[in-house]
C-alpha positions in Angstrom: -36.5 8.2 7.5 -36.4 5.9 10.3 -34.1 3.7 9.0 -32.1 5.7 7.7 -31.8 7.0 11.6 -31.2 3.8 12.4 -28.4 2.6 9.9 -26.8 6.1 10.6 -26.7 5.4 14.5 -25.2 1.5 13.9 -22.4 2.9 11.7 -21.4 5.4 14.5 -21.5 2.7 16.8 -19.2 0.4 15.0 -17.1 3.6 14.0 -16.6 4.4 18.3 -16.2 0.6 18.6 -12.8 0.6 16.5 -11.9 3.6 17.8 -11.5 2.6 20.8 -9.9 -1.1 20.3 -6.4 -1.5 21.0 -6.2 -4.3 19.1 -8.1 -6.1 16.3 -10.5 -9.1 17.7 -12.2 -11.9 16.6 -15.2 -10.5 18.0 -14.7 -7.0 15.7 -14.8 -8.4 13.0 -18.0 -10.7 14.0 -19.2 -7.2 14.3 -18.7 -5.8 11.1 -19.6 -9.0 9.1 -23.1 -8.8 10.9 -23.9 -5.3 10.9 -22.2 -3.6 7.8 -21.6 -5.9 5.3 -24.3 -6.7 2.6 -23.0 -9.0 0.0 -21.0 -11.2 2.9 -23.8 -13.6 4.1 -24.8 -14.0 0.1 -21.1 -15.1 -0.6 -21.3 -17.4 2.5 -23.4 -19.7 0.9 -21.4 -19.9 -2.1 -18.0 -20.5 0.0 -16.2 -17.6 -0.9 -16.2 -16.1 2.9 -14.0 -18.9 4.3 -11.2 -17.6 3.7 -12.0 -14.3 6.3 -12.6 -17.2 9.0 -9.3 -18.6 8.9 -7.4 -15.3 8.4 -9.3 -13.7 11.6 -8.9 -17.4 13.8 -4.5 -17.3 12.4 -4.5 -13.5 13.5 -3.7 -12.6 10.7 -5.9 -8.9 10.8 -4.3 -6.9 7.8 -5.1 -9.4 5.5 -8.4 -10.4 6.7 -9.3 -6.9 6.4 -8.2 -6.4 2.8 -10.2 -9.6 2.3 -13.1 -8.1 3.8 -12.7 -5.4 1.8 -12.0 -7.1 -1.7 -15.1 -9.3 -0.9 -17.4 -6.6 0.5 -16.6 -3.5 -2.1 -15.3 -5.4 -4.8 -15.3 -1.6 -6.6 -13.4 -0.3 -4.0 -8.9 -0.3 -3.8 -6.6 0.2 -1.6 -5.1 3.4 -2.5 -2.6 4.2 0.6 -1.7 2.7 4.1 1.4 4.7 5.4 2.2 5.2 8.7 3.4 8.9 9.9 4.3 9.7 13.5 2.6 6.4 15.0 -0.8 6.5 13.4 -1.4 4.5 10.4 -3.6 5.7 7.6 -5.5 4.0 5.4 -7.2 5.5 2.0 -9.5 3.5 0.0 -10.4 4.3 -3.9 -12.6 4.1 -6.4 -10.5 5.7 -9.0 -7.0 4.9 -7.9 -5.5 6.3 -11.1 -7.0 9.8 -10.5 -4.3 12.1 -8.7 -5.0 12.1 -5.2 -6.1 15.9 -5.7 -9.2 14.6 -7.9 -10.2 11.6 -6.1 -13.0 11.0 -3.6 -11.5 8.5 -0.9 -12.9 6.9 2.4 -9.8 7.9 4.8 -8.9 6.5 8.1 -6.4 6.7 10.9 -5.5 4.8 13.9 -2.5 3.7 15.8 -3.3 -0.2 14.8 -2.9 -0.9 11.1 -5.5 -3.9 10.6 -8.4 -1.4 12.5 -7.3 1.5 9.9 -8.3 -0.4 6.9 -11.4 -1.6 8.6 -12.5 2.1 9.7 -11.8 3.4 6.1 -13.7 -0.2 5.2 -16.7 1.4 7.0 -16.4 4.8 6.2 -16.3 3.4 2.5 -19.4 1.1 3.4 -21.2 4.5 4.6 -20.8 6.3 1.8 -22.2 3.4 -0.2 -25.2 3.3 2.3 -25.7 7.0 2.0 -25.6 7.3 -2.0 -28.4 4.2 -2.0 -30.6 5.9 -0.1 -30.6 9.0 -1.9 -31.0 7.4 -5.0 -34.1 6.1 -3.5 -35.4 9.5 -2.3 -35.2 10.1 -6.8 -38.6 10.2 -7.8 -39.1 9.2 -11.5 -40.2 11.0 -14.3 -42.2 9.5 -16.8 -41.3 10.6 -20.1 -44.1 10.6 -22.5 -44.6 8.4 -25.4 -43.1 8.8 -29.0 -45.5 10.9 -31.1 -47.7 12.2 -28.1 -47.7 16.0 -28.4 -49.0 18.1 -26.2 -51.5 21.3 -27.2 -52.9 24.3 -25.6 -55.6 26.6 -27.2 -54.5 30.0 -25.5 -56.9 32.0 -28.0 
């Protein structure tokens, strides 16, 4: 699939992208808005996204990021930002309340706490990606009606 191509490339883009900051920006986050986030621009209209403006223009890049995230994967926690030997990292969760042992988590490190969360934001946002279009690679089965039945005369 072409797209599929396509949306794979962007993601690896905006994954090298973060990588490489040293520091969260205004313009990263501009980024991520435009290209990985779905349900963003529909909330826009509504209002609900102002509040990511005035966190990102205050500098205030932890929270706009858990904002980001609590708008953008509203089924998705925080499960664990810790920081060992310089490098945050950042775990998010569907099932917070499985041990960590059982759960499937988008995990992320970097030196810069705020660009952490947002890589583990977008590793989260890939997986989402990824299971959506292999649920549209499902064909469908038909099933047949009530009361049909199905005979073969093999004499």
């Amino acid at each position: 699939m072409v797209f599929a191509a396509d949306h794979e490339a962007l993601f690896d883009r905006l994954d090298e992208e973060l990588r490489i900051a040293a520091q969260p920006a205004p313009h990263l986050f501009a980024r991520i808005i435009g290209s990985a986030c779905t349900r963003i621009p529909i909330l826009s209209k509504s209002g609900k996204v102002a509040g990511i403006g005035r966190l990102v223009e205050s500098e205030a890049w932890a929270d706009a990021a858990l904002t980001l995230i609590e708008l953008e994967l509203p089924g998705w926690k925080l499960r664990r930002l810790i920081c060992e030997d310089g490098r945050w990292f950042c775990s998010l969760s569907r099932q917070p309340n499985l041990p960590v042992a059982l759960d499937d988590t988008a995990d992320a490190t970097h030196e810069v706490m705020p660009l952490a969360i947002l890589l583990a934001f977008l590793h989260a946002r890939r997986r989402i990606a990824v299971a959506a279009q292999s649920i549209a690679a499902v064909r469908t089965v038909e099933t047949a009606p009530a009361g049909l039945l199905y005979c073969d005369n093999f004499a």
